[in-house]
C-alpha positions in Angstrom: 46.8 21.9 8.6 46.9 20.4 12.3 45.5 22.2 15.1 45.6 21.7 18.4 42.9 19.9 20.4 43.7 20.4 23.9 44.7 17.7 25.0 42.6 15.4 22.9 45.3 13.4 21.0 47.1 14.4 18.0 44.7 14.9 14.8 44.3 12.1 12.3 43.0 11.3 8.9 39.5 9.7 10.1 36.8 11.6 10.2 34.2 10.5 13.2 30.7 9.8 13.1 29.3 9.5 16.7 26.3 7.3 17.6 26.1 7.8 21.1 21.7 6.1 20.7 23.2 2.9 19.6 24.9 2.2 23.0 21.7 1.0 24.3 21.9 -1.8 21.4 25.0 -2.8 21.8 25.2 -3.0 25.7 21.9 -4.7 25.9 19.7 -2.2 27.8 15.9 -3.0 28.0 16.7 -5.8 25.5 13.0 -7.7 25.6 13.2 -11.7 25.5 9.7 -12.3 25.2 9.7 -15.3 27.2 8.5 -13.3 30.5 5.5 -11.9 29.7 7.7 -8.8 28.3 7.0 -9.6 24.3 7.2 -6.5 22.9 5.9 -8.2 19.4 2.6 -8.3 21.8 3.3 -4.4 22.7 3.3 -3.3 19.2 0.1 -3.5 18.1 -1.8 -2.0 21.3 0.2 1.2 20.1 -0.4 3.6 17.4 1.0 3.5 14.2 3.6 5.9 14.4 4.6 5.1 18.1 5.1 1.4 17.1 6.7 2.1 13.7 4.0 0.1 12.4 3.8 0.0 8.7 0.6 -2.1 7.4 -1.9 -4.3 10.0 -4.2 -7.5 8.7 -6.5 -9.9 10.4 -3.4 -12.2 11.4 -0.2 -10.4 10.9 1.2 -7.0 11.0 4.5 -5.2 9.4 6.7 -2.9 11.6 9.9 -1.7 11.2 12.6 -3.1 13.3 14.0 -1.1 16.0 17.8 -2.0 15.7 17.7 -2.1 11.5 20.9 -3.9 9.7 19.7 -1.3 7.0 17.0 1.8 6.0 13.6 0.3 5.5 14.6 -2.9 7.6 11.0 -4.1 9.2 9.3 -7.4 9.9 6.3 -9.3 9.7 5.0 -10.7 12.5 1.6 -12.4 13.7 -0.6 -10.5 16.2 -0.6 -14.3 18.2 2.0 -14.7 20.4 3.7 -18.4 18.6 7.2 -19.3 18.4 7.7 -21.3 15.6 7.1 -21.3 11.9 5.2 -25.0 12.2 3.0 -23.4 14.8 1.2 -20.4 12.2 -2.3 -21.4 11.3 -3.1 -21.6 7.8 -4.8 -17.8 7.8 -1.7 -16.4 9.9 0.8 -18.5 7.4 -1.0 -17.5 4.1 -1.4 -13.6 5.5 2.7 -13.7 6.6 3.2 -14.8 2.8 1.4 -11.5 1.3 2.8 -9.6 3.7 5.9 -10.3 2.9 5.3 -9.9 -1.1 3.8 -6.2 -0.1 6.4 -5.4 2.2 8.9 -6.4 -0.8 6.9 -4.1 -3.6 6.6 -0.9 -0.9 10.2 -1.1 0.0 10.9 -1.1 -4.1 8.8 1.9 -4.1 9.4 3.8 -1.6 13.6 3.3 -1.5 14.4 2.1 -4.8 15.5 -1.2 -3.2 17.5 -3.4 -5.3 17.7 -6.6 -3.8 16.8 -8.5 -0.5 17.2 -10.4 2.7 13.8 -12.3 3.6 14.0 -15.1 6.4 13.9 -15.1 10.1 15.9 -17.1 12.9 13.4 -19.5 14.6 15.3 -20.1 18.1 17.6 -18.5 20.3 20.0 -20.7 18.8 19.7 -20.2 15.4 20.2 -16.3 16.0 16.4 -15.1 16.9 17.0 -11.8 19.0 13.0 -12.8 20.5 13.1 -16.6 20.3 9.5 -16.4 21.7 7.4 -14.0 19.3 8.2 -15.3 15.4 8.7 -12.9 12.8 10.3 -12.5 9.4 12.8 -10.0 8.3 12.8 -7.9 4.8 15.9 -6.2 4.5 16.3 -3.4 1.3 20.2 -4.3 -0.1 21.2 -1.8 -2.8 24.5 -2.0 -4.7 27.4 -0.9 -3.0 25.1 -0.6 0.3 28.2 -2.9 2.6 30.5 -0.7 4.5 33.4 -1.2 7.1 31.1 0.4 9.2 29.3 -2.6 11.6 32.4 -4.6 11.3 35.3 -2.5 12.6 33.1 0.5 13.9 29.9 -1.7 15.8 28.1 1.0 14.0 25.5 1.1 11.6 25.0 4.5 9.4 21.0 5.0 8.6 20.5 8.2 6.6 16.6 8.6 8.0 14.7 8.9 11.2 12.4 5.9 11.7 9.2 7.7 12.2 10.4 9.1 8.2 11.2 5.7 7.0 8.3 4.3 8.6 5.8 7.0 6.5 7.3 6.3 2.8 7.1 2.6 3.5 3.1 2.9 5.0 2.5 5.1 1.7 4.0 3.1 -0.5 1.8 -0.4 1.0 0.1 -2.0 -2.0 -3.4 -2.5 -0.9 -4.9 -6.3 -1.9 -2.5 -8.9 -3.3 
């Protein structure tokens, strides 16, 4: 049965799911390059756990999830030391991004029932790095049936947690040693 909106259009078959945080993202707001002494990779780590949505911290690297995630349980790895490339990682920092990575893979199976992922990272403006400056390494959870129309038509992305809640499973479910 149509009702009337008042002058808000005629009613349709969509249902809508409003965003209105994301705007930020998309328009660009605050968006940290790193290059100006702005790094917020360097940030991180001077700030709690929960206020930095950091998940795990070693000697050389630490896990956090990403602010802007393509999905639930989307975080990075990233070393404390301010380096832009891959090449540049001393052995500790490149051995210690490794078993991050491999922990950040079994607490995200853990904690979300992940069924597959994305591992890599963009070294370069160029090549797609959001911070060119700072390196770090994406895990993304995928699950079956986890693409939508959503970010394609809609620029929208459809999380069903809070951070700070995502955040907590993941920290709880961090494998300690290797």
């Amino acid at each position: 049965m149509e009702e009337e909106r008042g002058g808000a259009g005629v009613p349709d078959a969509f249902q809508r799911l409003w965003t209105p945080h994301r705007m930020a993202y998309i328009k660009g707001e605050n968006k940290a390059s790193g290059e100006d002494g702005g790094c917020p990779f360097c940030e991180i780590p001077k700030m709690g756990d929960e206020d930095g949505l950091v998940v795990a911290r070693g000697n050389g690297v630490y896990a956090v999830l990403n602010l802007y995630p393509y999905n639930s349980g989307h975080l990075m790895v990233v070393p404390y030391r301010h380096v832009a490339d891959y090449t540049g990682l001393d052995e500790d920092e490149y051995t210690e991004l490794a078993v991050f990575t491999r922990r950040a893979i079994t607490a995200l199976r853990a904690a979300s029932g992940a069924q597959g992922f994305n591992v890599g990272m963009n070294l370069g403006q160029v090549a797609g790095a959001g911070i060119a400056a700072h390196l770090h390494q994406h895990v993304v959870p995928r699950w079956g049936g986890d693409t939508n129309f959503m970010p394609v038509v809609g620029h929208t992305k459809v999380l069903p947690q809070l951070l700070h809640d995502t955040r907590r499973l993941i920290a709880d479910a961090w494998p300690d040693g290797s």
